[in-house]
N, C-alpha and C positions, 0 to 999 in steps of 0.2 A: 504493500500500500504506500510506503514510502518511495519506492523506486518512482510509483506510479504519481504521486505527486511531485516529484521533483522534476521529471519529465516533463510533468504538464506547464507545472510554473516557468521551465525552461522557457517551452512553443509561447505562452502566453507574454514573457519579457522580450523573448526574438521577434514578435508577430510587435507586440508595443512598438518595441526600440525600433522597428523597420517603418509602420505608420510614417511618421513623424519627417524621416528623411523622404523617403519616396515623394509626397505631397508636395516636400519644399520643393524637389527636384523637378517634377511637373510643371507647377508654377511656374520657378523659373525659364524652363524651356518655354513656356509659352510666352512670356516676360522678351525673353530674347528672338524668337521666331517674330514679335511683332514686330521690336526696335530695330530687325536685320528688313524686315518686310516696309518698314515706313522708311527706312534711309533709303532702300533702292526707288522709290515714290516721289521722295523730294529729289532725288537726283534726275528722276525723271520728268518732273514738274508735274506731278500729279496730285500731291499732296504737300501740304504746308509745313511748317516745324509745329508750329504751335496746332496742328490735327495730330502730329504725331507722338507730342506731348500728351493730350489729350487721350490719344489712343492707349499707352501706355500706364497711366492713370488709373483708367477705367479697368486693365489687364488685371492691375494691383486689387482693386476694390472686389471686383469679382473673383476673387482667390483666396480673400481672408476667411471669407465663412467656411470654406472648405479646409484651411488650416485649422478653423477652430474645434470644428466636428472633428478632425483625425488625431487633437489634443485631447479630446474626451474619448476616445475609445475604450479606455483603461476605465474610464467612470462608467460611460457605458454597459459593459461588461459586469463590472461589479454590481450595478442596480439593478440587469438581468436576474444575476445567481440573487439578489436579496430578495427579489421579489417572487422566485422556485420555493426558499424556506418561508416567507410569509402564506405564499399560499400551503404548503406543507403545512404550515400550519393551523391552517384556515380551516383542511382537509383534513384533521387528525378528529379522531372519533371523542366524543364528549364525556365528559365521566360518569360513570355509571353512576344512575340519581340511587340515592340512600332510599332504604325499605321504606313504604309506608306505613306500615306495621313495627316502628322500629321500637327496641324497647331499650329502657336507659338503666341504670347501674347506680342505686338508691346507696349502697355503702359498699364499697369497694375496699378489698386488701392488699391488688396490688400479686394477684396469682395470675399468671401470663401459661400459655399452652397452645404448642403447635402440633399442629395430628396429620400427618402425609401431606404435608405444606409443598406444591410445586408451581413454577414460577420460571415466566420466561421474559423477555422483554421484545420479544417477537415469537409467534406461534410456532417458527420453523429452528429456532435455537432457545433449547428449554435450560436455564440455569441452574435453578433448583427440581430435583426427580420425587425427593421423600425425606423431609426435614420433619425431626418428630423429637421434641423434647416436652420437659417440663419444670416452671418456676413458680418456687414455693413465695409464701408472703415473705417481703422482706430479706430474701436472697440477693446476693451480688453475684451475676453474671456476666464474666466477661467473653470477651468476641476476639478471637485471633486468627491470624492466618495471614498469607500473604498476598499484597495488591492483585488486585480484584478478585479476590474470592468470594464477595460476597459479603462482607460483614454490614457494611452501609446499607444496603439492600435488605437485609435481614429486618434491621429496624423502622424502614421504609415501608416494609409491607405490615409491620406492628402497627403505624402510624396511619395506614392506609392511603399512602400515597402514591401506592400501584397496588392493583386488585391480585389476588391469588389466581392462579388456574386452576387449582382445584387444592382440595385439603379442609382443614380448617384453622382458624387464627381465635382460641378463646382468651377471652381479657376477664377475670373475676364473674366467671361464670358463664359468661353471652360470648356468643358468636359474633366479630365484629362485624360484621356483616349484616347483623342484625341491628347493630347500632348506627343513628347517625354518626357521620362522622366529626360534626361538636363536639356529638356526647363523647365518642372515643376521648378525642384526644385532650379534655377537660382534667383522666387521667395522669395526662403524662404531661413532661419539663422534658426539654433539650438543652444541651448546652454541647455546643461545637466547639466544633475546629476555628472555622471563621466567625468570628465574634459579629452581631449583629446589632447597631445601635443608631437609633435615629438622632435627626436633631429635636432637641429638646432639652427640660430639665434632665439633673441625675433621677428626682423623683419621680417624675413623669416617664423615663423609662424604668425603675424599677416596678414599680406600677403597672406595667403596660398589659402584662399575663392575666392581671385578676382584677377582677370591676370593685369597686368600693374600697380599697385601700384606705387608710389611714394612716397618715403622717409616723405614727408611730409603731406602726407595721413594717413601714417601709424600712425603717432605721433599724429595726430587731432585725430584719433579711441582712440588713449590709452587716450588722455586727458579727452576724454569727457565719457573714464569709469574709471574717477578716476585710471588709471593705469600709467599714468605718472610717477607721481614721484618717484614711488619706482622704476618703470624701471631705473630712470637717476642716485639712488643710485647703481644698482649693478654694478660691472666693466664693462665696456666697455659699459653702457647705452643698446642702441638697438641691438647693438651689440653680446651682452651677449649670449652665449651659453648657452644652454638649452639642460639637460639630458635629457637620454630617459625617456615620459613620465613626464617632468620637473619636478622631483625629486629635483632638487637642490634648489627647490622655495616652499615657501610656501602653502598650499590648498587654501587659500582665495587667494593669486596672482597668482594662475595658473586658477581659477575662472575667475578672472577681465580678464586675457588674454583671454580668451575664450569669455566673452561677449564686449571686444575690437576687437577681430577679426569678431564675427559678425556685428559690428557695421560697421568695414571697407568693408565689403560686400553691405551693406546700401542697404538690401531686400524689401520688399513691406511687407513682412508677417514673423514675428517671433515669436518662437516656444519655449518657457521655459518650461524646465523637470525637476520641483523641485530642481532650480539650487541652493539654498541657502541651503543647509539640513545636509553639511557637516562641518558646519563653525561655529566659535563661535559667540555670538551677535553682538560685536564692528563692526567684519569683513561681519557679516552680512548686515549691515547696510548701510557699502558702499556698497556693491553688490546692494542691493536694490536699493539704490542711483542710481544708476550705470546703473540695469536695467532700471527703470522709464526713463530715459535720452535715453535709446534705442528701449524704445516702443512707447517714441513719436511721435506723427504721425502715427502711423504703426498700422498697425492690427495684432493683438497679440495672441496666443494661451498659457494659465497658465497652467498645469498643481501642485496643491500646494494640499499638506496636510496641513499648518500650514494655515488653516481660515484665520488668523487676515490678512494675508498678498493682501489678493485678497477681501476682503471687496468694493472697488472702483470699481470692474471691471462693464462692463457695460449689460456684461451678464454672469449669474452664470449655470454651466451644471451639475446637481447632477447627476452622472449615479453608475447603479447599475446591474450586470451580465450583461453587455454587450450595458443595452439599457439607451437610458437619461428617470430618472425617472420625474425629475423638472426643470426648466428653468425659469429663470428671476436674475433681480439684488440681493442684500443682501436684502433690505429690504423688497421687494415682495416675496421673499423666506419664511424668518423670519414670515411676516405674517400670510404665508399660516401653519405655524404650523407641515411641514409634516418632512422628511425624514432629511433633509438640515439643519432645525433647530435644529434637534437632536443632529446631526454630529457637528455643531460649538457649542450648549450647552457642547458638552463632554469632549470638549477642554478646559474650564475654568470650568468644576468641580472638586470639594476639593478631 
């Protein structure tokens, strides 16, 4: 696919870069056929200087719009292909509307369970065949494996942001499927990889998760992810405005705010996507801090390339193209010798 794209960008800079001269070259030939055609006319006393001035003139004027067109070809092209994926996407089928009949999850524990869960992202390439576990209340589960196995996908069809093919996906009893998906995902907290933050107050996005906040709700979230105190250092405390994107704050405090506003959410079930990956150790470590404090009690999905960190969790998911290849804790893992041990040996070799 690479060969095939460099190939192409090749034709496509040689076929530009070529435009551009030819066109000149035209022009000018026609530029110079006239000025060689009006000198033999005056010399003939057929035509004047000043018609041949004119003649020349007019050569020029009627050549630039065709200079200008074979400047835009490159743009051209480009608005083409943009407007293939606009309608691609005009053309993608709609999401499947939520049951009418849908039932919602009056007290929830936070028990998650997949039953011959399979999953493709086109009909003709199925990624998952038979995914089947189960999480108890309050368990920590983490997700390992290597780039693209699946791990992000896993909690995407928790989240039901892509439908199953077939199986089932239960959340504290109900079939999600059977649920709208508000009610699902009322459940759960996320906290990523890429940190998400509008512009606005710090309050106003810690807030953002759960309707009715109170001033002093919001301040108990940031305390107890370690994000207090630097809040009460920037001016104006909670106050504090916040660029688009909170640009104006550090990556490790724009972190903590994100796992402060999950906190003030206070889910049944929370969802981390390799949220420490961006950050240096020191700042890591309160995160860490920070999550622990947010998983407790809670039933928890890891997503973690760095092994060392998910050592504790209470169940380990090694998956690999799609499906879970092993399951159990570190140490059950470790002993079986297989795929899992490899993966955390590689991480502490020389």
């Amino acid at each position: 696919m690479n060969e095939k794209l460099r190939a192409t960008a090749e034709k496509a800079d040689t076929e530009s870069g070529t435009i551009s001269p030819v066109t000149s070259l035209v022009n000018n030939a026609g530029y110079v056929v006239s000025a060689v055609l009006g000198c033999f006319f005056v010399l003939g006393g057929k035509m004047t200087v000043g018609t041949v001035q004119s003649m020349l003139q007019y050569t020029k004027q009627f050549s630039q719009p065709f200079t200008t067109i074979a400047g835009m070809a490159g743009s051209i092209g480009a608005a083409s292909a943009a407007a293939e994926r606009i309608g691609a996407l005009l053309d993608a089928p709609e999401e499947e509307p939520d049951a009418a009949d849908a039932e919602a999850v009056r007290e929830g524990d936070g028990t998650v369970e997949f039953r011959h869960v399979a999953f493709g992202y086109t009909p003709d390439n199925q990624l998952m065949t038979d995914v089947n576990f189960t999480v108890k209340a309050g368990q920590k589960i983490a997700i390992v494996g290597p780039t693209g196995a699946g791990k992000t996908t896993l909690v995407n069809l928790l989240m039901r942001f892509y439908e199953i093919n077939g199986g089932e996906i239960i959340v504290d009893g109900v079939n999600t499927k059977r649920m709208t998906r508000e009610e699902l995902r009322k459940h759960f907290s996320m906290v990523l990889q890429d940190t998400w933050l509008f512009e606005g107050t710090i309050s106003d996005n810690l807030s953002y998760g759960r309707d009715g906040l109170s001033r002093g709700q919001v301040e108990e979230a940031a305390e107890a992810a370690s994000a207090d105190s630097f809040i009460r250092m920037l001016p104006d405390g909670y106050d504090f405005k916040l660029s688009h994107g909170g640009e104006n704050i550090s990556q490790g405090e724009r972190q903590l705010l994100t796992i402060a506003r999950a906190m003030a959410c206070d889910p049944e079930i929370m969802i981390l996507d390799e949220a420490t990956s961006n950050v240096d150790t020191y700042t890591e470590q309160k995160i860490q801090d920070a999550m622990a404090k947010l998983m407790k009690g809670r039933t928890s999905f890891v997503i973690a390339h760095r092994l060392s960190t998910i050592r504790d969790a209470d169940m380990i998911l090694y998956m690999e193209n799609g499906d879970i290849k092993e399951a159990g804790n570190h140490d059950e893992l470790m002993a079986r010798h297989g795929k899992y041990e490899q993966l955390y040996l590689s991480q502490f070799a020389s």
